[in-house]
C-alpha positions in Angstrom: -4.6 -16.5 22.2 -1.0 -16.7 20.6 -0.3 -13.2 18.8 0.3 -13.5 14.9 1.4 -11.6 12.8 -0.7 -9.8 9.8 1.3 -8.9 6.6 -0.5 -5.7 4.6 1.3 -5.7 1.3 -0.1 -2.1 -0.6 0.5 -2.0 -4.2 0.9 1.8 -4.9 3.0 1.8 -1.3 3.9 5.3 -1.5 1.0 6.6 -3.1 -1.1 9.4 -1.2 -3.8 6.9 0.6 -1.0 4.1 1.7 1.3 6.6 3.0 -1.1 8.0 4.8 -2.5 4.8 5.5 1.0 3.3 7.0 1.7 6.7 9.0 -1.0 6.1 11.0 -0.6 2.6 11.8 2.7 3.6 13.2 1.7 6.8 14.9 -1.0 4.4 16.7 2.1 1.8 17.3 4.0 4.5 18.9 0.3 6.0 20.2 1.4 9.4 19.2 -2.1 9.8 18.2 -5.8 9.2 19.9 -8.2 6.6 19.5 -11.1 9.1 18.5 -12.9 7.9 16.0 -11.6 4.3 15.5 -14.6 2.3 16.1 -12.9 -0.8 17.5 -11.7 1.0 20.1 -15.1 1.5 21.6 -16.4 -0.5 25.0 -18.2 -3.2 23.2 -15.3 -4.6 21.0 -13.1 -4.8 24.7 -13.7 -8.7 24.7 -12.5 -9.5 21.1 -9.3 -10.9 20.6 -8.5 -8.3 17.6 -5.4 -7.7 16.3 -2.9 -4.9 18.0 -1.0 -2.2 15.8 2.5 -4.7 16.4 0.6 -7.7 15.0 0.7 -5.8 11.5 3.7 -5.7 8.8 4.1 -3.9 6.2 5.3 -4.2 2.6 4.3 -3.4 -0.8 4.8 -2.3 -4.3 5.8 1.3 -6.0 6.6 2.0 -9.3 8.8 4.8 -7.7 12.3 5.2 -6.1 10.9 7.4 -3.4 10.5 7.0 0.2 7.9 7.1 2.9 8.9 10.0 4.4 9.3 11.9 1.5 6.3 11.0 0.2 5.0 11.9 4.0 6.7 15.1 4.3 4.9 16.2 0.7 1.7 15.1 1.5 2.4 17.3 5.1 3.9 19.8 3.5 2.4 20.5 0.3 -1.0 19.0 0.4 -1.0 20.0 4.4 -3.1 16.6 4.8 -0.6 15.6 7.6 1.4 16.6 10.4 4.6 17.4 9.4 5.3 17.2 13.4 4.1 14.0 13.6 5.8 12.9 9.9 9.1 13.6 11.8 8.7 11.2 15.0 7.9 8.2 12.4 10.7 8.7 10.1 12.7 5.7 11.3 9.7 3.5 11.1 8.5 4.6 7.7 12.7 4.1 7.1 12.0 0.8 8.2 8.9 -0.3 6.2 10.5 1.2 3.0 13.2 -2.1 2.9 9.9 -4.2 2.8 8.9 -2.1 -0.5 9.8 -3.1 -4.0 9.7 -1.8 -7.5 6.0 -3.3 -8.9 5.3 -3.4 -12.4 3.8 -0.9 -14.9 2.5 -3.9 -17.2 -1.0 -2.7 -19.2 -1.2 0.6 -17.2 -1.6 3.2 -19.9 0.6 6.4 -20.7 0.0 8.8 -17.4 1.0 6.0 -14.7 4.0 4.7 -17.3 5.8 8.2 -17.1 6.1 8.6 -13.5 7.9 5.0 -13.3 11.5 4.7 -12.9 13.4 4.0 -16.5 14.0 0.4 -15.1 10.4 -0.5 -14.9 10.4 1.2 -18.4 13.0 -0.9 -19.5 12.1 -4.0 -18.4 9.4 -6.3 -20.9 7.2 -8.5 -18.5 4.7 -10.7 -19.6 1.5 -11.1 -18.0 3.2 -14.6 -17.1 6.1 -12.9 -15.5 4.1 -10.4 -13.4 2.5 -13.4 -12.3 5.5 -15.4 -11.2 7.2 -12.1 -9.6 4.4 -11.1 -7.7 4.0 -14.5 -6.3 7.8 -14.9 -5.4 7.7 -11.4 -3.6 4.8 -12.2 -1.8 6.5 -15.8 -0.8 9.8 -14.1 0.5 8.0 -11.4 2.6 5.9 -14.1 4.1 8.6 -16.4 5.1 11.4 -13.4 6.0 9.0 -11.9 8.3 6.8 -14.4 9.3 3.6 -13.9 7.9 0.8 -15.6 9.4 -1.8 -14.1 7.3 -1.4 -11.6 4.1 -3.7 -8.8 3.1 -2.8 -7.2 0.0 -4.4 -3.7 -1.1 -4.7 -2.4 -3.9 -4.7 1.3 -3.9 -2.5 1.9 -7.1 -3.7 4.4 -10.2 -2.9 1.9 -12.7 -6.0 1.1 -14.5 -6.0 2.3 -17.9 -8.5 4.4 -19.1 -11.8 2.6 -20.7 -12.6 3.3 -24.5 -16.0 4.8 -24.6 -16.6 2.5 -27.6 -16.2 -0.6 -25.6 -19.1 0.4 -22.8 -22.6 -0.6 -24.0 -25.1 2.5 -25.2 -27.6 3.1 -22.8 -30.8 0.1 -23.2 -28.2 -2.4 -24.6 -28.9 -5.7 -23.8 -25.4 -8.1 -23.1 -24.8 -11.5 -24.3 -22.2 -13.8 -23.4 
């Protein structure tokens, strides 16, 4: 079967879970790590036609100037979740990726998430239209300048605001539409 090639666009890019996420897709490219654990790796997937680690591309959304390697090096570093050994052989992938990774949109997402944008996402006053028509150009442009064949997009962003305790139903409350 012809090879194609799987877009993952991660909105929250350089977050915690998608950096950690993306490292390990391109330590498995660069097989700097084992296959222990990874369940379709396992004798009885061997005749499926599944994707390999070069089928994939990556892109995304941050609300952050940052990079993947900084972001790689704190979560090795400071959280010691990674290894900063293994942060270091991927840095000119993860300097690759970040070109596919654009400033998202802080539109409805409370206080918290608001302050750790940069001032240009601040700045900027999108309607819920706009996000709209952004998010579908981005997504067009990375299908078509790396050709996309399918696109998976994740969300893994802390951008929900929180709920007000009023607006949940008490406990025994019956809804109605």
């Amino acid at each position: 079967m012809a090879r194609r090639r799987i877009g993952i666009w991660f909105l929250g890019a350089r977050g915690g879970v998608a950096t950690t996420t993306i490292l390990g897709l391109v330590a498995m490219r660069r097989s700097l790590v084992g296959m222990t654990g990874l369940v379709t790796a396992l004798p009885r997937f061997d005749g499926l036609d599944l994707a390999t680690w070069n089928d994939f591309v990556v892109g995304g959304y941050d609300i952050r100037h940052s990079s993947l390697y900084d972001e790689a090096l704190k979560l090795a570093n400071v959280s010691r979740a990674l290894d900063p050994g293994l942060v270091e052989k991927c840095k000119a992938d993860l300097d690759k990726i970040d070109k596919n990774i654009r400033l998202g949109t802080i539109y409805n997402v409370g206080h918290t998430i608001e302050e750790l944008a940069e001032d240009e996402l601040t700045a900027r006053k999108e309607t819920p239209r706009g996000v709209i028509e952004r998010v579908q150009s981005d997504l067009k442009s990375f299908i078509k300048k790396q050709e996309i064949d399918q696109l998976v997009v994740v969300n893994v962003a802390s951008t929900e605001p929180p709920l007000d305790d009023a607006d949940l139903p008490r406990a025994g409350a019956i809804w109605k539409n």
